[in-house]
C-alpha positions as CSV (number, residue, x, y, z in Angstrom):
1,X,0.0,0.0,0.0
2,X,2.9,2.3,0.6
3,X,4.8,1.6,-2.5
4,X,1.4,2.6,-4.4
5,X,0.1,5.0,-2.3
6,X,3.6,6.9,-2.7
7,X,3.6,6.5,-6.7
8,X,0.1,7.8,-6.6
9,X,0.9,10.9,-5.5
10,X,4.1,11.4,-7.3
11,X,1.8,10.9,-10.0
12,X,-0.6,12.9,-8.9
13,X,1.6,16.0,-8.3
14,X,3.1,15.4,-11.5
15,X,-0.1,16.2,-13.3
16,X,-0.8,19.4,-11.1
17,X,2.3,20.7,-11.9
18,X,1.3,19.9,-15.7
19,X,-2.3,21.2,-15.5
20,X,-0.4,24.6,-13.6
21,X,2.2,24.9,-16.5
22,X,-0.6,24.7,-19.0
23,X,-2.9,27.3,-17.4
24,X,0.2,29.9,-16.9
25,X,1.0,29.4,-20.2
26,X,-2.2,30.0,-21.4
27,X,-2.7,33.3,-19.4
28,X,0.7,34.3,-19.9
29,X,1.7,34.2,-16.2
30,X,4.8,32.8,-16.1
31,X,6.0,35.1,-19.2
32,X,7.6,38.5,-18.2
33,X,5.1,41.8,-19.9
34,X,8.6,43.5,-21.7
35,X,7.4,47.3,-22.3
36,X,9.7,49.9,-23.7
37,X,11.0,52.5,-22.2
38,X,12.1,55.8,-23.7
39,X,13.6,58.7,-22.1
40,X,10.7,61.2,-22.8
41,X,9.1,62.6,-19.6
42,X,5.5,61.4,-20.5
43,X,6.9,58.1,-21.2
44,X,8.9,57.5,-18.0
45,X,5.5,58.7,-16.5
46,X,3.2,56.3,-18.0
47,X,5.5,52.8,-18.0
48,X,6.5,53.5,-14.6
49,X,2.6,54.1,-13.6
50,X,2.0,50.6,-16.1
51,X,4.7,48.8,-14.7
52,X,3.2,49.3,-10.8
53,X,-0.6,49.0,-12.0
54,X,-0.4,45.1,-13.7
55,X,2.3,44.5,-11.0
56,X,-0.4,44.9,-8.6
57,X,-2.5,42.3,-10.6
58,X,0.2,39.8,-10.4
59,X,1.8,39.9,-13.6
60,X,5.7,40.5,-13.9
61,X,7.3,43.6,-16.0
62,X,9.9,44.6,-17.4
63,X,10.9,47.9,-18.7
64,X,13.5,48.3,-21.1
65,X,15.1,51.6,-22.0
66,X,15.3,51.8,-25.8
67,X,15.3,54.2,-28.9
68,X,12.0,54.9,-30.7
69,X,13.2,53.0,-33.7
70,X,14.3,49.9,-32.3
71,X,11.1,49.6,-30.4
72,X,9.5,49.4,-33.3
73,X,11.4,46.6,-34.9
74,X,11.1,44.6,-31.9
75,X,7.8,44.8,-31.8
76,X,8.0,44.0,-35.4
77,X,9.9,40.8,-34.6
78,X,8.0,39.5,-31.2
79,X,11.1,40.8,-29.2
80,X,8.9,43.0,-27.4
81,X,5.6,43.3,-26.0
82,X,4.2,47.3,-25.8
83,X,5.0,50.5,-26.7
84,X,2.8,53.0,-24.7
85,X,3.3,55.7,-27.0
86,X,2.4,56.3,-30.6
87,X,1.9,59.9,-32.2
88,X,-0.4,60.1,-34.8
89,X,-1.5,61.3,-37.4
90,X,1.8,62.8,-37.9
91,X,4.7,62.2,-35.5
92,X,4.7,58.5,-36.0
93,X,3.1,57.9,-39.3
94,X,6.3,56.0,-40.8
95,X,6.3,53.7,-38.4
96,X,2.8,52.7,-39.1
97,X,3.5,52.6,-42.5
98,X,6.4,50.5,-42.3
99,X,5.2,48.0,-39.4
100,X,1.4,48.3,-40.1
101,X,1.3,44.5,-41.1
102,X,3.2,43.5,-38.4
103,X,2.1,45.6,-35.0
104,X,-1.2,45.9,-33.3
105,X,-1.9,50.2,-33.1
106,X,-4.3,50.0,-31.3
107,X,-7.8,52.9,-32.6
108,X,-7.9,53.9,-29.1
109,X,-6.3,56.3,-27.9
110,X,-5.1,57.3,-24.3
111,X,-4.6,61.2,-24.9
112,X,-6.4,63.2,-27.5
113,X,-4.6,67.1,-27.1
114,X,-1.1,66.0,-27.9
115,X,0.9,69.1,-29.9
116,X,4.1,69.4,-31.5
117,X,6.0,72.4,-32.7
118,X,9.3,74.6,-33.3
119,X,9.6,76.5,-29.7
120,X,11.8,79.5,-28.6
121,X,12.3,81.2,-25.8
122,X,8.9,83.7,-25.6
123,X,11.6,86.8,-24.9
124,X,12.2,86.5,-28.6
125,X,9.8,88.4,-29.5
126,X,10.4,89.2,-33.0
127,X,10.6,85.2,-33.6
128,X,7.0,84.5,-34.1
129,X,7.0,81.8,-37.2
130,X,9.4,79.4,-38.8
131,X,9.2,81.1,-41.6
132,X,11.2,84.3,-39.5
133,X,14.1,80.7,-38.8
134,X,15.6,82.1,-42.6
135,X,16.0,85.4,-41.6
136,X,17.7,84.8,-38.1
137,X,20.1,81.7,-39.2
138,X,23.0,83.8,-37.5
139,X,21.3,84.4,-34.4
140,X,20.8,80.4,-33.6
141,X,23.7,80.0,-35.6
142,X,22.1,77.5,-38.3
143,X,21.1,74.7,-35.7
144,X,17.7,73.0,-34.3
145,X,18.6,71.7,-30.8
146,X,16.3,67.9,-31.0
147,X,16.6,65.0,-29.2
148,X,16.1,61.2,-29.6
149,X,17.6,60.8,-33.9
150,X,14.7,57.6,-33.9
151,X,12.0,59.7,-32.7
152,X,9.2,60.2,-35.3
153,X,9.4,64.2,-34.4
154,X,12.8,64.4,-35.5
155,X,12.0,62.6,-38.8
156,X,9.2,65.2,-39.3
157,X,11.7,68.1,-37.8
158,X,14.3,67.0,-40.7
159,X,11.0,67.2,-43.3
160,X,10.3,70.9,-42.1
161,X,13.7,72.2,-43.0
162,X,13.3,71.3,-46.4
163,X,9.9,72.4,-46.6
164,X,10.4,75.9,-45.5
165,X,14.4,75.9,-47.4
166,X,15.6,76.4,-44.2
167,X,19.4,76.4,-44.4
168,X,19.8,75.0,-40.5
169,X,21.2,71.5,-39.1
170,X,19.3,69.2,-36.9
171,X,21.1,68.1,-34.0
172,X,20.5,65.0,-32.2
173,X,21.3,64.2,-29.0
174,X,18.7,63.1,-26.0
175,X,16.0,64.5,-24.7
176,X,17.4,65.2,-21.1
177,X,20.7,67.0,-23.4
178,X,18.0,68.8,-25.0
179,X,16.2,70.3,-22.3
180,X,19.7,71.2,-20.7
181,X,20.6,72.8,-23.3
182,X,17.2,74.8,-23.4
183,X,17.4,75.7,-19.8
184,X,21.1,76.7,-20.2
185,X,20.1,79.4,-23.1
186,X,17.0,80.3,-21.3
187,X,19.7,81.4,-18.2
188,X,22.2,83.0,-20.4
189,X,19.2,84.8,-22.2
190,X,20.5,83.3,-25.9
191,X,18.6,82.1,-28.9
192,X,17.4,78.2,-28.8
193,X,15.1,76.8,-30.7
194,X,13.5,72.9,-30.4
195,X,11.5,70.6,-31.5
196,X,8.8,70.3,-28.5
197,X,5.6,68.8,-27.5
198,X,2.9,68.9,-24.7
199,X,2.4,67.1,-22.5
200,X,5.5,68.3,-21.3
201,X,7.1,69.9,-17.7
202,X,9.5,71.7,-19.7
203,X,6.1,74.8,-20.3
204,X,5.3,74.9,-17.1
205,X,8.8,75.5,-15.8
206,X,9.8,77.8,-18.7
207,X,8.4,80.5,-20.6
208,X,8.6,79.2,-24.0
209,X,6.4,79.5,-27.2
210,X,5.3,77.3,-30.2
211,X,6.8,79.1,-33.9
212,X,3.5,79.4,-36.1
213,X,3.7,76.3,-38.8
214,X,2.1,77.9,-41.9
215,X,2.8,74.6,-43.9
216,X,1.1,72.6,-41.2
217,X,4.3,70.4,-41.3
218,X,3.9,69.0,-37.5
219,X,-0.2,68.7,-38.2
220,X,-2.2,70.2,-35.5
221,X,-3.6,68.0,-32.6
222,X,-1.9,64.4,-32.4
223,X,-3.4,61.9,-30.7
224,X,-1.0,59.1,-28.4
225,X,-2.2,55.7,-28.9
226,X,-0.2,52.5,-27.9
227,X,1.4,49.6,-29.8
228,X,1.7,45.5,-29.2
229,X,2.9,43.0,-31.1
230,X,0.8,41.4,-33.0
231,X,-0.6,38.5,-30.9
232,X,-0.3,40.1,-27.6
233,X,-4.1,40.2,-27.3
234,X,-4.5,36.5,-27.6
235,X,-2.0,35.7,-25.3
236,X,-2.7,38.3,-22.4
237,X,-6.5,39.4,-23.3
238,X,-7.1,41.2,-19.8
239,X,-4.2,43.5,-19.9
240,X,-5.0,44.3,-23.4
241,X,-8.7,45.5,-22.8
242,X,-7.1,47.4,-20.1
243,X,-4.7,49.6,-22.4
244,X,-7.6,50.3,-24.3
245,X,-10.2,51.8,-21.7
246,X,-6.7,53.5,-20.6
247,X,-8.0,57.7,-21.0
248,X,-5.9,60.4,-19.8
249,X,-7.0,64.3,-19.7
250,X,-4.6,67.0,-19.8
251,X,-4.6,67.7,-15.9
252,X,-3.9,63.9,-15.0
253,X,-1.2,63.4,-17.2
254,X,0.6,66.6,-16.1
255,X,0.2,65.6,-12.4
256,X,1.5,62.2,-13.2
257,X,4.9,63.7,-14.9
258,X,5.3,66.2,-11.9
259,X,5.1,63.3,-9.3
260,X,8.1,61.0,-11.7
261,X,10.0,64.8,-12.6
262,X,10.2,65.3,-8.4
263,X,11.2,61.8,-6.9
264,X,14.9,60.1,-7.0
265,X,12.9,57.1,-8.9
266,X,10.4,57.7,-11.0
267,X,8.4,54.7,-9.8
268,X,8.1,55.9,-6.5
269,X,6.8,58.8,-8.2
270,X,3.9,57.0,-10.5
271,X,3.3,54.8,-7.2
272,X,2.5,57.7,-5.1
273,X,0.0,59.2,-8.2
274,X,-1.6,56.0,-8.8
275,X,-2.3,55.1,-4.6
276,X,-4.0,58.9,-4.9
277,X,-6.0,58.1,-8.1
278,X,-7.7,54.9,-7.4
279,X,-10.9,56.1,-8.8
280,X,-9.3,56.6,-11.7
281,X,-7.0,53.6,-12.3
282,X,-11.0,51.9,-11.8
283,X,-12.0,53.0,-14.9
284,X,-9.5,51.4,-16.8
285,X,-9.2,47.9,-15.3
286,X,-12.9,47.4,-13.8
């Protein structure tokens, strides 16, 4: 009776474990959510408030600093789960275009007022356009301070010099070099101009204004939507359905990037938001 009794419950534990494997596998639990991270303010915001939200629910993530491009072809290539943060109709149009077949963008959206531009310090006041860039090349001596070179922005930024014959270089750097170097020219009261967006801290910390866009290059109100790879529904159906009730207003998003702009860890940051939110965070994961 021993001998059996013992084999029937190796055997019997045996096929939990096998029925356990099977159900994690089939709800994804025992597979890591990968998310990329990029070093814009609202995205440090918003993957850091992600990451703490499903790792409430139980589900493990990872975030993983990349470049806008690269995100895109891992996603492209199953290397990579989400991308919170997709510009459209503009910003990131290429990328839809070039991975269209191969990503899930999602329709929803998670923030309709998004805006892009050309911005100079507002004590310029005779800088009002791009079109007045031509007639002060000397003055920003021939150069657009931008960031990230992947970013769909600078790809757009790059299409806007030659659509106004604007004789200037783009230089790419970072967005934290950017807004440095904004803040440094700002102080010393010098010429700077940027490619921008808002959301962003940067306007409520500096007196800054968009340059009219006559040629509507930038488009005017974007929309940020999110990306998966393509069978991320199937295999994690909850979470999906959760980034797509995901809504954000203009006051909510800024609070969230001044709580991650003001903490030595942006988590604790987007931890402290959510935990004051709840009613919020409701509405997307009811």
């Amino acid at each position: 009776m021993k001998g059996i009794t013992k084999g029937f419950i190796i055997l019997f534990v045996l096929l939990l474990t096998a029925c356990g494997g099977e159900n994690a596998e089939e709800e994804g639990d025992d597979d890591t959510i990968s998310i990329s991270q990029i070093e814009w303010s609202e995205n440090i915001a918003v993957t850091n408030m992600w990451k703490y939200i499903l790792e409430e629910k139980g589900y493990h993530v990872e975030l993983t600093l990349l470049d806008m491009g690269t995100t895109m072809s891992a996603l492209a290539n199953d290397e990579l789960d989400v991308n919170l943060e997709i510009w459209l109709p503009v910003q990131d149009r290429n990328y839809l275009e070039q991975y269209g077949d191969d990503i899930h963008f999602s329709d929803e959206t998670w923030f309709d007022n998004a805006r892009v531009g050309l911005a100079v310090p507002s004590y310029l006041e005779e800088i009002n356009s791009i079109e007045d860039l031509k007639e002060y090349q000397e003055l920003f001596e021939a150069e657009i301070t931008g960031f990230d070179p992947g970013a769909g922005t600078m790809e757009i930024t790059e299409e806007l010099i030659e659509t106004y014959g604007l004789d200037y270089e783009l230089i790419s750097s970072s967005e934290p070099a950017m807004l440095a170097a904004i803040g440094q020219a700002i102080e010393n009261e010098q010429a700077i101009v940027a490619p921008l967006w808002t959301p962003h801290w940067i306007f409520s910390e500096l007196d800054l204004k968009f340059l009219e866009d006559p040629e509507n290059v930038y488009g005017g109100t974007e929309k940020i939507h999110h990306a998966t790879r393509s069978q991320f529904e199937d295999d994690y159906p909850e979470v999906a359905q959760w980034f797509e009730n995901w809504k954000m207003d203009d006051e909510q998003i800024g609070e969230l990037i001044n709580h991650t702009e003001n903490t030595d860890d942006p988590y604790d940051g987007a931890v402290e938001w959510v935990d004051n939110n709840r009613d919020i965070i409701e509405e997307w994961i009811d």
